[in-house]
Backbone bond lengths (Angstrom), bond angles and torsions (degrees), N, CA, C in turn:
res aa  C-N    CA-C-N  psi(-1)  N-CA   C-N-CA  omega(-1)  CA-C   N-CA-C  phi
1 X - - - 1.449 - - 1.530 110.94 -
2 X 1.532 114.24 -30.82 1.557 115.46 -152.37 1.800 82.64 -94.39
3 X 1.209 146.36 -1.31 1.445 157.04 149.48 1.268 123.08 -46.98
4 X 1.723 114.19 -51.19 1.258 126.68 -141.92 1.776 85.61 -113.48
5 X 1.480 135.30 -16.21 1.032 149.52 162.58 2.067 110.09 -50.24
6 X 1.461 74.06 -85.70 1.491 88.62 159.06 1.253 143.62 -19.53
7 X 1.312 102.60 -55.31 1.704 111.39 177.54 1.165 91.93 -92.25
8 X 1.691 145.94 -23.76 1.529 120.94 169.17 1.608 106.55 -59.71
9 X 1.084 140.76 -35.54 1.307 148.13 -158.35 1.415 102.41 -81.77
10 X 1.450 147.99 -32.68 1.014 158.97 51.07 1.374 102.46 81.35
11 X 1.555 92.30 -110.00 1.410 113.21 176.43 1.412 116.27 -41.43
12 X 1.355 129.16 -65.06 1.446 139.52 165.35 1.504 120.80 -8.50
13 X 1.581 82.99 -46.40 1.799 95.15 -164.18 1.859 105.97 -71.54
14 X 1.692 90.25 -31.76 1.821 109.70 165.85 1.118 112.63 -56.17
15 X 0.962 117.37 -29.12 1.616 110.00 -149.25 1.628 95.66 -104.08
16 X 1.082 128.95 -16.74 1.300 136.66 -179.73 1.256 119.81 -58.55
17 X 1.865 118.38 -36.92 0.780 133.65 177.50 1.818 121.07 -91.41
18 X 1.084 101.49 31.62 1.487 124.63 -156.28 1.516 102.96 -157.13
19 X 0.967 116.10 88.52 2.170 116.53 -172.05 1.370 107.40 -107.99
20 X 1.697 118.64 -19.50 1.463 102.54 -174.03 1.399 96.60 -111.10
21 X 1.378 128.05 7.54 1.726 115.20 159.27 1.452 101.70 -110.18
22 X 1.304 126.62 49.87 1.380 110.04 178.02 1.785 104.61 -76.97
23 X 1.160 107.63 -64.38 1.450 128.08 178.79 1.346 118.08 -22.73
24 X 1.542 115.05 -58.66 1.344 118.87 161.83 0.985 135.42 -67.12
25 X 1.503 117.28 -35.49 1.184 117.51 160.99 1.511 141.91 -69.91
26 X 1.487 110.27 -17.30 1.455 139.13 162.60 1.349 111.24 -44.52
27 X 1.727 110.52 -56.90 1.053 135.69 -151.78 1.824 99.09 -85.34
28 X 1.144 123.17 -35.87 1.325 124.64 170.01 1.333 107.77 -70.69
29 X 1.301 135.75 -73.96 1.149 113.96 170.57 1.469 146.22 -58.25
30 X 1.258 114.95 -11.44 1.347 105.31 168.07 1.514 107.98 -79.38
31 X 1.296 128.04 -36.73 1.600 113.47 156.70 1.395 107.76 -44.76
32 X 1.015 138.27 -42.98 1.628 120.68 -179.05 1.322 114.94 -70.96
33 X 1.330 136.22 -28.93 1.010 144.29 153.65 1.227 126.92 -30.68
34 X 1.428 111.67 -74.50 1.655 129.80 173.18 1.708 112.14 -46.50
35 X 1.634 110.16 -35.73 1.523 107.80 -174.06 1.247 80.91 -87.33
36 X 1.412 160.50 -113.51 1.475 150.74 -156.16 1.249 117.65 -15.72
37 X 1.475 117.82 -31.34 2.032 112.45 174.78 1.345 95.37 -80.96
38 X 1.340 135.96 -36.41 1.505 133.61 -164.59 1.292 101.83 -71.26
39 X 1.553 139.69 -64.42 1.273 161.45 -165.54 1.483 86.93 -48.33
40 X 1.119 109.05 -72.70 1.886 112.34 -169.80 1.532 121.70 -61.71
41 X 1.503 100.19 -7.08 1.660 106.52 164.61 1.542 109.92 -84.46
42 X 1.510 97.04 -41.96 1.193 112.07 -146.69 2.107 92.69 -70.93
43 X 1.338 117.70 -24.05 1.327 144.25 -149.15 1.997 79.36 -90.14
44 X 1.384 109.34 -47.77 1.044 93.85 -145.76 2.073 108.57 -107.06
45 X 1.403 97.53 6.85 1.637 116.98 156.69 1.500 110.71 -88.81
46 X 1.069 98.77 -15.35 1.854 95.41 -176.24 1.578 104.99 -76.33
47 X 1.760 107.34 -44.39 1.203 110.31 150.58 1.574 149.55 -12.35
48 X 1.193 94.60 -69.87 1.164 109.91 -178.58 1.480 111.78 -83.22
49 X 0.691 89.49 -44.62 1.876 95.04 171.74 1.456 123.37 -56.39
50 X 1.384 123.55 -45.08 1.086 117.49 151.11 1.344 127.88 -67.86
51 X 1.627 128.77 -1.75 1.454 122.23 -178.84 1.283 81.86 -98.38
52 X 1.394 153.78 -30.01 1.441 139.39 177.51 1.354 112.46 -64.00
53 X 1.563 123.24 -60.39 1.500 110.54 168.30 1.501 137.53 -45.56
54 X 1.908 97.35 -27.99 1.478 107.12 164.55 1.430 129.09 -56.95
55 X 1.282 104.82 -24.04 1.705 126.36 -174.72 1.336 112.13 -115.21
56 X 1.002 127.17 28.26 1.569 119.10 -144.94 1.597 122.19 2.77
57 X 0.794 122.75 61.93 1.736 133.10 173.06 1.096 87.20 -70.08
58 X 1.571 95.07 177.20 1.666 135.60 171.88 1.706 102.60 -134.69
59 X 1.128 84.60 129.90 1.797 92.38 168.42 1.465 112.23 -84.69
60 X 1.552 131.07 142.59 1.203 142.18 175.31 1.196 109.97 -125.03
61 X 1.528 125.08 118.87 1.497 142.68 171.97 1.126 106.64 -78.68
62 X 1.767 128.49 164.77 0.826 135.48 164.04 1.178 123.26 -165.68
63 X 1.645 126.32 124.91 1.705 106.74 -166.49 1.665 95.45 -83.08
64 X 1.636 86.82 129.67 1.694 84.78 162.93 1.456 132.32 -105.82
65 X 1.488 107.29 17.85 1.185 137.23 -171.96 1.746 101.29 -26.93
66 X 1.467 120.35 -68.67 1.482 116.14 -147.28 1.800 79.37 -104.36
67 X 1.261 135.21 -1.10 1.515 120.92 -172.74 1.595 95.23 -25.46
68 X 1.718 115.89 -84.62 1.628 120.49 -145.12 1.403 104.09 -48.87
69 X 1.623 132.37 -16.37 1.473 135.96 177.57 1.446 106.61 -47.93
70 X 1.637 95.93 -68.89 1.596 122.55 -159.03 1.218 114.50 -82.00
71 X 1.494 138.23 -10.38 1.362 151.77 138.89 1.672 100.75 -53.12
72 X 1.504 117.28 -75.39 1.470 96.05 -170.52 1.550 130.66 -69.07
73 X 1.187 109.86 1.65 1.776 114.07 158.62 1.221 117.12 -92.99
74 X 1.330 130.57 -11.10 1.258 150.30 174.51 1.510 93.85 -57.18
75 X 1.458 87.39 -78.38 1.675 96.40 -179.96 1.785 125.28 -50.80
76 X 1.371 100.72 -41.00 1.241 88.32 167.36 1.659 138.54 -81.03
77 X 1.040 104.41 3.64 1.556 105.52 174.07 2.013 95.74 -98.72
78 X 0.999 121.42 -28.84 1.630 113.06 173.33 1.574 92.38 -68.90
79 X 1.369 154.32 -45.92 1.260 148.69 -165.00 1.365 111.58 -72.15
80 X 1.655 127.61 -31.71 0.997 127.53 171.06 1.726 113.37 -87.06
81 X 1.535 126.85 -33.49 0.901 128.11 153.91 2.272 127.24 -47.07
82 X 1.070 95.63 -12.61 1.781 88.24 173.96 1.371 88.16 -127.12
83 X 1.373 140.05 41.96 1.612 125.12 159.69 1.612 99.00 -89.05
């Protein structure tokens, strides 16, 4: 991931010098983008999935949607609790 970052940052700095193809060119690469973030998910569930069948594991989901919410009230009622 910290690769595919990179060369966007990269590119950017290219593209800066380039103002009237930004649009199109934006637009091409962030489709390349999305198939390279997908591939490397997709690369890296295959992973795991086969190290679970290797072991017989079980995979466990979990939405972590509101986690950073319910962690930082977490914390704040222990912070107000030792004042």
């Amino acid at each position: 991931m910290m690769n595919i970052q990179r060369k966007e940052k990269r590119f950017r700095k290219k593209l800066a010098k380039k103002p009237h193809k930004i649009g199109k060119i934006l637009k091409k690469y962030s489709r390349r983008e999305k198939r390279r973030v997908e591939d490397y998910l997709h690369k890296i569930s295959s992973i795991i999935v086969s190290e679970a069948v290797k072991y017989n594991a079980k995979i466990v989901m979990e939405d972590l949607k509101y986690i950073r919410n319910s962690v930082n009230k977490k914390e704040q009622g222990y912070k107000e609790k030792t004042k």
